[in-house]
C-alpha positions in Angstrom: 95.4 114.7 97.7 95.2 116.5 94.5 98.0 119.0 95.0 100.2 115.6 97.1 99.8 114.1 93.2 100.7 117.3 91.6 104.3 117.6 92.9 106.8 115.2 91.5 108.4 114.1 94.6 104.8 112.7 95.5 103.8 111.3 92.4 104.2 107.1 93.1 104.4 107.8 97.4 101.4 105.8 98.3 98.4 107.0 100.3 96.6 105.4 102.2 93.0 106.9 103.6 91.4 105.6 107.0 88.0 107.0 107.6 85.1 106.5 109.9 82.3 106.5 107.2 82.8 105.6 103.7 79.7 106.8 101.7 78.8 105.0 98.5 80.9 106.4 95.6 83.3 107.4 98.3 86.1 105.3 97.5 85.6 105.9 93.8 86.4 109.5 94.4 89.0 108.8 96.8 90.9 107.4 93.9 90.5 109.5 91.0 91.8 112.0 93.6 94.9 110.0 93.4 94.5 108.2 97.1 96.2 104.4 96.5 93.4 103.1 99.0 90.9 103.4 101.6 90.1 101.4 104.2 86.7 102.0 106.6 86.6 101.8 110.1 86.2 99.6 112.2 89.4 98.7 111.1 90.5 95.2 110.4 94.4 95.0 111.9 94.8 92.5 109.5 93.5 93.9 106.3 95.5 97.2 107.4 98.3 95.6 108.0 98.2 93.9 104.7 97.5 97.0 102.3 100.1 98.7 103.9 102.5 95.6 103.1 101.0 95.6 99.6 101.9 99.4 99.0 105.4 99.0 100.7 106.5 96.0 99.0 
């Protein structure tokens, strides 16, 4: 995710992380890595369907 961030074309293109197990201080890492969020499974259609919306939009 790191190198994603370091090219310019990539700077502001949102990512999104799905993962099976999310440890604690998981997502905090996830973002200063530059991922936009992270969502744990099982996944919640809704809730995925709505960050995705909120990083489109």
């Amino acid at each position: 995710m790191k190198a994603i961030r370091a090219n310019k074309a990539f700077e502001t293109t949102p990512i999104l992380v799905l993962t099976a197990k999310a440890f604690k201080g998981d997502q905090e890492k996830c973002l200063e890595c530059g991922v936009s969020d992270l969502r744990t499974k099982p996944i919640n259609l809704e809730q995925l369907f709505s960050t995705i919306k909120k990083w489109l939009v």
